[in-house]
N, C-alpha and C positions, 0 to 999 in steps of 0.2 A: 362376204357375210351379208345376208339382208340384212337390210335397215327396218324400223319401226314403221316407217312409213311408207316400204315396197311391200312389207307386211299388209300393212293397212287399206291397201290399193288392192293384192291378189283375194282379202278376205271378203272384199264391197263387192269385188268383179264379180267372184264365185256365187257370192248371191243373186247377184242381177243374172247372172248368165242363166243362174238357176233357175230365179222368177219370167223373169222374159224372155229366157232364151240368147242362143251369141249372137245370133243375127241381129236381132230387134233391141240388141240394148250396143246403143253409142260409145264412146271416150267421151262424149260430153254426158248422157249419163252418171257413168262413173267416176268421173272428174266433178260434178254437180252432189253428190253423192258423200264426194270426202272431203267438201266443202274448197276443193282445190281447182286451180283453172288447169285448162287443156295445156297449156306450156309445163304447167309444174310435175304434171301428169306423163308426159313425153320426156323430161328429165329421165324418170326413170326406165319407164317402157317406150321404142320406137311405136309400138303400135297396140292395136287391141289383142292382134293373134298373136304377138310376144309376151302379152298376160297372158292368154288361153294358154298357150304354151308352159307358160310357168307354171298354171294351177296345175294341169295337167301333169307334168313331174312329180312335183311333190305330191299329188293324189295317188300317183302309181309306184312313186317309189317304196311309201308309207303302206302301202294293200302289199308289196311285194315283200315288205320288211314283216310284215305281222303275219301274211300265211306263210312265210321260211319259219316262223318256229314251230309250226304243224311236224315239218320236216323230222325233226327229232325223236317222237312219237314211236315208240317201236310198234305198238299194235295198230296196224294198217285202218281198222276200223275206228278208232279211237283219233288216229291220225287224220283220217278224212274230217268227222265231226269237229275236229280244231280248228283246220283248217276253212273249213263254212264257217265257225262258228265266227273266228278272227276278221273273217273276208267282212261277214255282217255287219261286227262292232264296227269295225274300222270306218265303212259305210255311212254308220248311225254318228259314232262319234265324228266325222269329216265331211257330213252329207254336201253341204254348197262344193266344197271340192271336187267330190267324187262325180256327183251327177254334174257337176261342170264339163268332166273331163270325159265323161263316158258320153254325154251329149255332144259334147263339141267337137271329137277326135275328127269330126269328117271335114268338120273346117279347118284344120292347121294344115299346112304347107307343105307339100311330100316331105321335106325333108325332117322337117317336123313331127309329122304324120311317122315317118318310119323309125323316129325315135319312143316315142309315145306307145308305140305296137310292139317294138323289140322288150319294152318292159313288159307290155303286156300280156305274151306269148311269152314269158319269163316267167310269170305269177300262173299262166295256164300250163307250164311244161311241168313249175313243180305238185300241182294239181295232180297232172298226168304219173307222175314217179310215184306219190303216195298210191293211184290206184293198179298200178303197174306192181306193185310192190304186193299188195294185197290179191293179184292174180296170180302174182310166181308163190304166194304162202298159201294157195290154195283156199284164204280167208273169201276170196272175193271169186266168182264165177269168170270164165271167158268172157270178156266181152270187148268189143271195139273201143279201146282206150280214149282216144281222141274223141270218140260220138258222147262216149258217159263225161266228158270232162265238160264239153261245152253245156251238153242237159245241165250238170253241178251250175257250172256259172252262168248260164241261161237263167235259174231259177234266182238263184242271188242279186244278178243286176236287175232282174225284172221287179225288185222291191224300190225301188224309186220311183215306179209307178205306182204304187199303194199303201208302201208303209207311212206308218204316223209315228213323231215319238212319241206324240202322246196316248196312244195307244193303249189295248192291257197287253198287249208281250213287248218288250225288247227284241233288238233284232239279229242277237245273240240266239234267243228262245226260238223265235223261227227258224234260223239256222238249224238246230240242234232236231226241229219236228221237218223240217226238210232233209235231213242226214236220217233221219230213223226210218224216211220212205226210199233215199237211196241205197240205205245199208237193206233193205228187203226186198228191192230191184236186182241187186249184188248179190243176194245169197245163192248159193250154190245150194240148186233141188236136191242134191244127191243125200240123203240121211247120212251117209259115212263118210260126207264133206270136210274137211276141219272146218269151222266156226259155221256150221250148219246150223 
């Protein structure tokens, strides 16, 4: 079980990593931060890439927990927009975490690294099934499953470079006006298409 205070250590990191970056922010840093010394600090973490590490689970596991309920969704098109639309909140609501994990992945450790990626290619295969699903209902047109999934979460992660929350959309509402330009990239020309 974490504690309060392994808590308190992955929520300080996520931000600095966010602010500064993983490179340019120390263990003294972050240890300066939560008012803790570097001993008390290595109690819980060997090092700073076993925090990266850490945020980095729990940011992916949580993105992978919330677009599996897209999964459910019988209507393929309906399915897709949940599933952006969850990716986003989750995003919004976890931002230090996520842009931690999505920046940092290049620095954790292969072995690290290829756990970090197995969930990731997890959250992107179930991407792929809702649209894969939506091509065999005939809802969605042929297209290269794998190219339209990455475009999907190209578009999604590239909001860490501009979104605000204080903004005037949520980033649920983007989601949904991003889904309305992929669901008309998806439609099938044909007028006698189903969901034409």
């Amino acid at each position: 079980m974490v504690t309060a205070t392994k808590d308190r250590i992955l929520e300080e990191a996520a931000k600095l990593f966010t602010e500064k970056g993983y490179e340019a922010t120390s263990v003294q840093d972050i240890a300066q931060a939560l008012g803790l010394s570097k001993a008390a600090l290595y109690h819980h973490f060997r090092s700073k890439e076993e925090i990266l590490y850490a945020i980095s689970l729990l940011a992916l596991e949580g993105l992978v927990a919330a677009g599996e309920k897209a999964l459910g969704v019988e209507d393929p098109k309906e399915a897709l927009c949940r599933f952006m639309e969850a990716h986003a909140r989750y995003f919004e609501e976890n931002r230090p975490f996520f842009v931690a994990m999505l920046q940092g992945i290049q620095s954790l450790s292969p072995e690290h690294r290829a756990e970090t990626v197995r969930l990731r290619d997890r959250h992107e295969a179930n991407l792929r099934a809702i649209l894969k699903r939506g091509v065999a209902a005939g809802v969605f047109r042929e297209v290269d499953v794998a190219l339209a999934g990455r475009a999907v979460l190209s578009m999604l992660n590239w909001m860490i470079r501009w979104f605000r929350p204080e903004g005037p959309m949520r980033a649920d509402e983007v989601a949904r006006g991003y889904c309305d330009l992929i669901l008309r990239g998806l439609a099938d020309g044909n007028p006698g298409a189903q969901g034409a």
